[in-house]
N, C-alpha and C positions, 0 to 999 in steps of 0.2 A: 752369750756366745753359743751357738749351735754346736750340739753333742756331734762329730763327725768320727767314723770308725780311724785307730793310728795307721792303716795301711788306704785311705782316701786316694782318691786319686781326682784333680783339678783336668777333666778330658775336655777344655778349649781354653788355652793360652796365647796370648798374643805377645809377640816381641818384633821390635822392630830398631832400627837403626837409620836414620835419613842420609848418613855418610854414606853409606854399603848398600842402599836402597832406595829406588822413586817409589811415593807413596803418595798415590793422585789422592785419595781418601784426607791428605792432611792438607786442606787449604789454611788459608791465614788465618779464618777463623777459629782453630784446631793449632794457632802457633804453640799453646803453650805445651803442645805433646810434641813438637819438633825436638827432640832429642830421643838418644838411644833409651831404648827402654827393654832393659836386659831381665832375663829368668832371676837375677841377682834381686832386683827389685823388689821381688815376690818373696824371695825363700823364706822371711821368718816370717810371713802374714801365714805364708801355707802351713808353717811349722807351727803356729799358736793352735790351728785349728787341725790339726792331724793329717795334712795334705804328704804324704811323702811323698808322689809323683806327678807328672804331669803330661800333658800332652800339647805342641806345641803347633800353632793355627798358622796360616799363612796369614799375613796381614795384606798383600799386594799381589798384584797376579804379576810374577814375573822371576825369573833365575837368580837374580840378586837378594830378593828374600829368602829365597828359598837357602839359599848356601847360608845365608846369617841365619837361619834357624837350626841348620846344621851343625854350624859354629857353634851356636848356643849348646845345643843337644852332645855336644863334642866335650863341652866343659863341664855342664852338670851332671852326672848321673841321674839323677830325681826324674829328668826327662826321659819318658819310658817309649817317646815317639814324636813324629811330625806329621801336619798333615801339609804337603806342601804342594806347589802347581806348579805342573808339566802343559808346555804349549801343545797340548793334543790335537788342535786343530794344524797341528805342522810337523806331519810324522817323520820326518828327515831329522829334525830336530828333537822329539819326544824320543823317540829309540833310543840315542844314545844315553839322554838323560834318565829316563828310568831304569838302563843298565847301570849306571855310575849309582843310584839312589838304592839299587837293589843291594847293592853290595856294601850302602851304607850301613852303621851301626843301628842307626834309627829306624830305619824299617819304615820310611812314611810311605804315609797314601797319597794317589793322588786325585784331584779332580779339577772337572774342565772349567772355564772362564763359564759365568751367566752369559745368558745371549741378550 
């Protein structure tokens, strides 16, 4: 097992949910990751190797992930942020949402769709 410092921090986590979220990335070939797949999942793999934080990745481009990451981020402490996606190509739409994200707990970032 790798020596890791106890204050580690895990900076790209993915979590996702296919209830609460489209996830074009999960074709049928990827059925067997078709369920939620919560921070829960991780916490004692992190805890064996000194991970106490983490930072939580967008897995889809869209509002739906993004609130499930918040979710997440709402439940665990350990989660020290998000990095989540705002439709920047649709500022009617991004403004409000990065007002609502600023005043989240999480403090995410965000960034744009690849072209």
């Amino acid at each position: 097992m790798p020596e890791v410092a106890p204050a580690a921090v895990d900076a790209h986590q993915h979590v996702w949910d296919p209830a609460r979220a489209e996830y074009p990335w999960m074709t049928p070939a990827l059925d067997r990751l078709r369920r939620p797949f919560d921070h829960a999942d991780v916490v004692a793999e992190q805890a064996k190797v000194g991970v106490g934080a983490t930072v939580l990745v967008q897995a889809a481009y869209n509002l739906e992930d993004t609130a499930n990451m918040l979710r997440v981020a709402r439940a665990y402490p350990q989660v020290a942020g998000v990095v989540a996606w705002v439709p920047l190509d649709d500022p009617a739409a991004a403004g409000p949402h990065l007002r609502r994200l600023r005043r989240d707990r999480a403090a995410p970032a965000a960034r744009p769709r690849p072209r």
